[in-house]
C-alpha positions in Angstrom: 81.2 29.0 2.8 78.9 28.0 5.2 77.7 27.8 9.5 79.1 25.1 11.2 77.5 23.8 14.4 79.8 21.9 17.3 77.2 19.5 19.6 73.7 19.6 17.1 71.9 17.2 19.3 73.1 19.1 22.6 70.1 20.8 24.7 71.6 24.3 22.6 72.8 23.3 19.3 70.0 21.4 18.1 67.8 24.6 18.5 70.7 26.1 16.9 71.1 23.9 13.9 67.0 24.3 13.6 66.8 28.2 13.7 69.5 27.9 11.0 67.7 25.7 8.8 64.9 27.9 9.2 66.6 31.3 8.3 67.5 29.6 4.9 71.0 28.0 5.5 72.1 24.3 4.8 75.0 24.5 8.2 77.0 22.1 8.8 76.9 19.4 11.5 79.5 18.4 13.6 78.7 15.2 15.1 80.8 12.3 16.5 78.3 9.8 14.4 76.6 11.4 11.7 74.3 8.5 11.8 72.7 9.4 14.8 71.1 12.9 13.3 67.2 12.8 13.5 65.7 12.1 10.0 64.0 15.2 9.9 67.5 17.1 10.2 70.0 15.0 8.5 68.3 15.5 4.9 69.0 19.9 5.7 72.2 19.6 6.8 76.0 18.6 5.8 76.6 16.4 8.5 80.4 15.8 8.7 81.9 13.6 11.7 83.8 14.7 14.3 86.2 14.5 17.4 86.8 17.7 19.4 90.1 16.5 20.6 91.6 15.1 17.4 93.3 17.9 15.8 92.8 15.9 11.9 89.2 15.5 12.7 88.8 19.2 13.8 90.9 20.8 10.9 89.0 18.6 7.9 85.7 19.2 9.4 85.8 23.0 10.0 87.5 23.8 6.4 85.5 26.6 4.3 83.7 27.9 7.2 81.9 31.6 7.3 81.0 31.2 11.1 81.0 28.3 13.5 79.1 27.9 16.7 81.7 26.5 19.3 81.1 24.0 22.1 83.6 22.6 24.1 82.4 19.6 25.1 82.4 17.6 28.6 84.7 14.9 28.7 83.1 11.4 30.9 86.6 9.6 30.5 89.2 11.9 31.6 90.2 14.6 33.4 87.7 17.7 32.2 89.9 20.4 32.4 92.9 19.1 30.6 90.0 17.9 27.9 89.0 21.3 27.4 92.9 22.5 27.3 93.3 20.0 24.4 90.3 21.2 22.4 90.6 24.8 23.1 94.4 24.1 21.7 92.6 22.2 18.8 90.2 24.8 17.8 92.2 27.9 17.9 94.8 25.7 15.5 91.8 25.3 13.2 90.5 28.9 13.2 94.1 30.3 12.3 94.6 27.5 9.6 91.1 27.4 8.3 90.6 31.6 8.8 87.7 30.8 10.0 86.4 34.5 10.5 83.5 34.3 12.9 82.7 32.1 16.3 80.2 32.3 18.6 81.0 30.2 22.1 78.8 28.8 24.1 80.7 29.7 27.4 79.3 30.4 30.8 78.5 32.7 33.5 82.0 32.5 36.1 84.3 31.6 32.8 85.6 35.8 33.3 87.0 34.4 37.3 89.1 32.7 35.0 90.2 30.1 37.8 88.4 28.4 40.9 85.0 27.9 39.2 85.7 23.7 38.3 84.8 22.9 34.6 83.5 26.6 33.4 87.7 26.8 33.9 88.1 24.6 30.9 85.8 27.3 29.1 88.1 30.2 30.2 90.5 28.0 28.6 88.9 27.9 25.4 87.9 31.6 25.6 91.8 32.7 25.7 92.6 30.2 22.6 89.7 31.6 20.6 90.5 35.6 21.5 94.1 34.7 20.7 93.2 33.0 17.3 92.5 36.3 15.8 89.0 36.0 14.9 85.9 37.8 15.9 84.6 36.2 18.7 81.4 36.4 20.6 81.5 35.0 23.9 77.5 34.2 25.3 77.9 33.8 28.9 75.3 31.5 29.8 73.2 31.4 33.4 72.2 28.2 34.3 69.8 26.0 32.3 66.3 25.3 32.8 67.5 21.6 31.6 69.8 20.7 34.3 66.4 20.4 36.3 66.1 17.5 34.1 68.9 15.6 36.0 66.6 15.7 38.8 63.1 15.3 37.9 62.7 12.3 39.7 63.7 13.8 43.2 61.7 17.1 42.3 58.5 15.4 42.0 59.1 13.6 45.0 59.6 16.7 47.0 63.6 17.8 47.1 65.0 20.6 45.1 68.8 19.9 46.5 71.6 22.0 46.0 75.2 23.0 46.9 74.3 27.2 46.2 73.0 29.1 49.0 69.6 28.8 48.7 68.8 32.4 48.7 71.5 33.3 46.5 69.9 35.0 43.4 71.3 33.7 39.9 70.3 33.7 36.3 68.7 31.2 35.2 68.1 30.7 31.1 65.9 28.3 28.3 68.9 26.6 26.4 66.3 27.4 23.3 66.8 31.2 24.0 70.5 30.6 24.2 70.0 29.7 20.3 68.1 32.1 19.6 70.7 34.8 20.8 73.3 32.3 19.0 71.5 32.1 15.6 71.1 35.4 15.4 75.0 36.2 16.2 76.3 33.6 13.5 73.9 35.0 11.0 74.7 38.7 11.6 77.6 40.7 9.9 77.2 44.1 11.8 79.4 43.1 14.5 83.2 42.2 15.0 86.5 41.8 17.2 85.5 40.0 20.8 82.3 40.6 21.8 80.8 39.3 25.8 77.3 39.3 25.6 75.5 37.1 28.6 72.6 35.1 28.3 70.3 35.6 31.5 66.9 34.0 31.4 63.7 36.8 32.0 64.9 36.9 35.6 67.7 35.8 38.5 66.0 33.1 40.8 67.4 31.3 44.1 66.7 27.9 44.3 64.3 28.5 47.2 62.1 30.8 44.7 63.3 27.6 41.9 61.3 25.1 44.4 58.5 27.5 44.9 57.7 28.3 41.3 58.1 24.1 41.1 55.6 23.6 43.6 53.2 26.0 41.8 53.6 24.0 38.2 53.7 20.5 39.8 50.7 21.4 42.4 52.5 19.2 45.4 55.3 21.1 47.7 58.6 21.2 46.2 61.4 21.7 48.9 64.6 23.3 48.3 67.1 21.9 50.6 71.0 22.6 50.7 73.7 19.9 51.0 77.6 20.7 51.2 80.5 20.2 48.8 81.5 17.0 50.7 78.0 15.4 50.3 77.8 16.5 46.6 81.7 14.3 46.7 80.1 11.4 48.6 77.3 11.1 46.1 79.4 11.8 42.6 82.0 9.5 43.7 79.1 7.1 44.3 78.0 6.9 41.2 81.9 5.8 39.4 83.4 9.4 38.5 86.9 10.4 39.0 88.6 13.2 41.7 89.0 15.1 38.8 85.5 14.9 37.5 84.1 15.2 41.3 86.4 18.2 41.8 85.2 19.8 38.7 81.6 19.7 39.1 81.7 20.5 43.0 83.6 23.8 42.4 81.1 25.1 39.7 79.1 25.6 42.2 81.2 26.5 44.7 82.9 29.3 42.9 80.2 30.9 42.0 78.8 30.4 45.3 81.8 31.7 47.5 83.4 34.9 45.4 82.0 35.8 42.0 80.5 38.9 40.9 79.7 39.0 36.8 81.4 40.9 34.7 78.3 41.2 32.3 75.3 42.4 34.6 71.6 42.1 33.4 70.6 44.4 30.4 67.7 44.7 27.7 70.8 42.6 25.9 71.1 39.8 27.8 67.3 39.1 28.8 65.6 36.9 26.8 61.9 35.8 27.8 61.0 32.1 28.7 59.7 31.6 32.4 60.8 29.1 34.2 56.9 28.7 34.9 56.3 28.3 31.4 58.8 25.9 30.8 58.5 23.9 33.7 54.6 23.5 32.9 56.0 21.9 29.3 58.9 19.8 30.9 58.6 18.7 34.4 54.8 18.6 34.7 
């Protein structure tokens, strides 16, 4: 019996699949190419290959399982939300014929709306399967990475913080390294069971106008945060080759979280873990 971890080279997994090697365990690795493991992991690790929407691949791979970490992943070739339908179908198949007892989901802050919220839809999707399965489930609602930053580094340094939210609107905002840390800890723990919520929140809720401001501080030149609307955010994703569906999905995360949301999970000792944006953006963007 062993840990198995969906996405170990993601921005969350691979700190997950670390903290695990670290607390004594040899998990298990599900990766598309299990070539493509760093060195320095791939000797700790059972790496097994795997396709999230192939039910064969998903029901060999997750066989003898103690606990699994869960990520549904993105989908850059079709529509998003019926990918996440098909895996969330896919896993729950494989909990109930693997009794697999334990998973821990990477899911997001918005999946409890349900519907409206674009692509953190598909992880209300996979939410439902996994309560339904019978398992224990913990649920880690997510606020929104430090790392998506990343995706525009080049436009922060010259200047533009750019966004869909209102830029005074206050939201969590989270290390994907803490986000293992609360993970590794859940799949290693036996004290707690049935479905469990527990949010992931960062040390504090920022609005991209305070984002650009701490920016500026790291970077030492003014960062700007500036808002666009839905339609430019279409203009620019259609752009650059993606589908309606994948526009639509990515233009409504924002915008249902922007327009009517109000978490189910508010900010607690719990859900607080401690990474500054500061911090990390001195290590990352500067």
């Amino acid at each position: 019996m062993t840990i198995a971890v969906a996405t170990p080279k993601g921005n969350v997994g691979r700190h997950v699949l670390r903290l695990l090697i670290q607390a004594g365990e040899r998990p298990r690795a599900l990766v598309r190419d299990p070539a493509t493991l760093d060195a320095e992991v791939s000797g700790l690790v059972d790496a097994v290959a795997f396709n999230a929407w192939d039910e064969k691949s998903v029901l060999e791979a997750t066989q003898g399982l103690r606990a699994l970490y869960w990520v549904s992943p993105t989908a850059a070739d079709r529509d998003p939300l019926d990918a996440h339908a098909t895996a969330a179908r896919i896993i729950r198949t494989a909990v109930e014929r693997n009794d697999i007892p334990r998973i821990v989901f990477q899911s997001s802050g918005g999946a409890e709306k349900r519907q409206g919220v674009g692509e953190i839809d598909g992880l209300a999707a996979n939410e439902l399967a996994l309560d339904a399965s019978g398992a224990s489930v913990t649920h880690l609602r997510c606020g929104y990475f430090f790392t998506n930053l990343l995706m525009d580094a080049a436009a922060i340094h010259e200047g533009a913080l750019t966004t869909a939210m209102d830029l005074d609107r206050r939201l969590p905002w989270v290390d994907p390294q803490d986000i293992a840390a609360v993970a590794a800890a859940r799949l290693l723990s036996t004290s707690w069971s049935g479905r469990v919520v527990q949010a992931v929140h960062g040390p504090e809720d920022l609005s991209f106008r305070e984002v650009a401001g701490v920016l500026t501080s790291v970077l030492g030149r003014p960062v700007e945060a500036r808002q666009v609307s839905d339609d430019d955010v279409r203009s620019q994703l259609s752009a650059f080759g993606l589908s309606g569906p994948q526009v639509e999905a990515i233009v409504l995360m924002t915008a249902g979280i922007r327009d009517d949301y109000t978490p189910e999970d508010p900010r607690s000792l719990v859900t607080t873990t401690p990474t500054t944006l500061r911090s990390w953006a001195a290590e990352h963007l500067a």
